[in-house]
C-alpha positions, 0 to 999 in steps of 0.5 A: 500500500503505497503512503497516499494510499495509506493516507487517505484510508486514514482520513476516511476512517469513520471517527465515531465509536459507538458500541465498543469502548471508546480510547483516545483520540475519539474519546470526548471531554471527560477530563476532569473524571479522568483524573479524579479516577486515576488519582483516587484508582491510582491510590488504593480508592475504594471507587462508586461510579454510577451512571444510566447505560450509554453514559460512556461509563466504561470507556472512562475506566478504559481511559483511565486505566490506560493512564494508570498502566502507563504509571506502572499500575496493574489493572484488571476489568472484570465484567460481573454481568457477563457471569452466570453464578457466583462460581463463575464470578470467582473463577474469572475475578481470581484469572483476571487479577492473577494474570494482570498481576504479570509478569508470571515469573514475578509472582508466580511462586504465591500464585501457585501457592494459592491455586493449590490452596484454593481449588485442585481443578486450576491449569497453571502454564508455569513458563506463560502464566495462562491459567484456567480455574474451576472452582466447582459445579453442581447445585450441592457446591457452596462457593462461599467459604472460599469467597475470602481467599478469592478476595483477597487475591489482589492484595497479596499480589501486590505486596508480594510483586511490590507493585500496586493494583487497580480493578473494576468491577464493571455492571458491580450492582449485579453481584447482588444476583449471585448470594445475596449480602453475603458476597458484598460482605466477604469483597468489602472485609477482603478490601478494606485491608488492601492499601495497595490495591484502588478499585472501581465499583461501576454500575449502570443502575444507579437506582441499585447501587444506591440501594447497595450503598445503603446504611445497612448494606456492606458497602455504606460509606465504604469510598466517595461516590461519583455520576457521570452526567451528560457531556456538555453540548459545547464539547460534542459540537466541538468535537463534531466539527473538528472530526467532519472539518477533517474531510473538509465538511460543514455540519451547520448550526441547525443540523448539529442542534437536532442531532444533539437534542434527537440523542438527548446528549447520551454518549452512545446515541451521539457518537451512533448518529454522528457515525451515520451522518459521517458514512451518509456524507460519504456515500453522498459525497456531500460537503455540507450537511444541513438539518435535513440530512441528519433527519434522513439519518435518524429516519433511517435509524428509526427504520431499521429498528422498527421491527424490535420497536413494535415488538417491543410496544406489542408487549407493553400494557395500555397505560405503558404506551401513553406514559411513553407517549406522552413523554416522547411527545409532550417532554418529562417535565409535563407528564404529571401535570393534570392537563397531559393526564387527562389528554392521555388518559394517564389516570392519577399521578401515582399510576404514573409513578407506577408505569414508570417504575416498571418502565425503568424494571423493563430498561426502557426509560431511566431516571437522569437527575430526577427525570426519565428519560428514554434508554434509546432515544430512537424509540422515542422518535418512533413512537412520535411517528405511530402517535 
């Protein structure tokens, strides 16, 4: 591939990340998060970082973590929403600290020493470190009692490396799934003696993690608590603009402004519809893009899922759907005002609140500051087009 060619594959390479964690240079504002997040991370923290799904949430711990590693801080993810037990749980938080607590030949004595203390069924590679542990199957099998060994498997890593450690315990409000409190206890007594190792506890469902950070519950007062809020629309036309004026394209006020406020300035949407627009531009070869062509990208992402969405309003009950309407056609601050109760047969107010509380069970809407607002802002653009 000759240089030119190389060059102008670059430049075409559409710039919004949507899906995927998003790293440097596409990752957006956020600057102030970074820091606090290395910083407290990088100094043995105890971290709650709570935020609605799409918020970019784990693609901050990805930023952050890559400037941790750069400061010589071991760092491991560990998705707890991808586990289907506490076993599970267990096996893969034990394999990923152990594995990033590398190199293999630095710790492997103790590694070793634990793995044959916890279970007799782990795979230990001596020259490599690639390990595979099962802790056990079958309804009869009480993961419990080992719980504490298991949690404190960073801690002695990083004594005994001489390094220092930080973990994240991405979609962390799911571990309530696994065994009740019992679990929460066991990771906030194996933890709270680990100066040497910040974690991250993440979740997207801040209504259950602040039920788990409660005054009854293990993890009360345990480090600061943060929420991610929505990036400011300045930063985003910013960064729009530069990524379009790269190819030599104009996206005008009006057509930035619908594309913002059709997304409702959730990460995810933003970057999904920015992509869009940046392939439609393409196709077109369009050097400037007015409002009308972000309508026929939105048009085009409401057709594409109309399927799923009439599914999925097949599946609502009757006061479902007019909650959801007259919130995508009349805005959250109206919905318990007595003239859109009645003009769409809500009932009373604590019908309403009703609705909405199984809307938020269902992920469908979210609460943002003491508002709902939709998970997926498309939905509610289609549900404009059906009222």
């Amino acid at each position: 591939m000759s240089a030119l060619t190389m060059r102008n594959s670059t430049a075409r390479r559409n710039p919004f990340i949507y899906g995927d964690i998003v790293k440097r240079p596409q990752f957006v504002n956020r600057e102030k998060e970074v820091r606090d997040l290395v910083r407290d991370a990088g100094d043995g923290q105890k971290v709650f970082l709570l935020s609605p799904r799409r918020f970019g949430k784990s693609s901050l711990v990805g930023v952050a973590f890559e400037e941790l590693r750069k400061r010589a801080i071991h760092t491991a993810v560990i998705p707890v929403s991808s586990y289907a037990s506490y076993s599970q749980f267990l096996e893969k938080f034990a394999e990923r600290v152990l594995k990033a607590g590398g190199p293999w030949q630095k710790v492997k004595d103790w590694a070793g020493h634990f793995l044959r203390q916890v279970t007799p069924q782990a795979k230990v590679d001596l020259a490599t470190g690639d390990i595979s542990i099962s802790l056990g199957r079958g309804a009869d099998f009480d993961p419990g009692p080992v719980a504490p060994e298991v949690f404190a498997v960073a801690g002695e890593l990083a004594r005994k490396g001489g390094f220092r450690m930080a973990i994240c315990l991405d979609e962390f409000q799911q571990i309530s799934a696994f065994d009740g409190q019992s679990v929460e206890a066991a990771l906030r007594d194996a933890i709270q003696r680990q100066r040497g190792v910040g974690y991250v506890f993440a979740g997207s469902q801040p209504s259950l993690m602040n039920e788990m950070l409660g005054a009854k519950r293990p993890f009360h007062k345990a480090g600061p608590v943060y929420f991610l809020d929505k990036i400011p629309k300045a930063e985003w036309e910013a960064f729009i603009l530069e990524q379009f004026g790269k190819r030599g394209r104009t996206v005008v006020p009006a057509a930035l402004d619908h594309l913002l406020s059709t997304a409702d300035l959730i990460p995810y949407d933003v970057q999904r519809i920015a992509h869009e627009l940046w392939d439609y531009a393409e196709l077109a070869g369009k050097k400037t893009l007015e409002e009308e062509d972000v309508r026929a990208v939105v048009e085009q992402l409401k057709q594409s899922q109309s399927d799923y969405y009439e599914r999925l309003w097949e599946q609502l009950s009757r006061r479902q759907r007019a909650v959801l309407q007259a919130l995508a056609i009349r805005g959250t601050s109206a919905i318990y005002s007595q003239a859109v109760r009645n003009e769409y047969g809500l009932g009373p107010s604590s019908s309403v609140q009703k609705a909405l509380y199984a809307l938020d069970e269902q992920d469908i809407l979210d609460q943002y500051k003491g508002s709902p607002f939709f998970v997926d802002p498309i939905f509610s653009v289609w549900i404009r087009s059906i009222g």
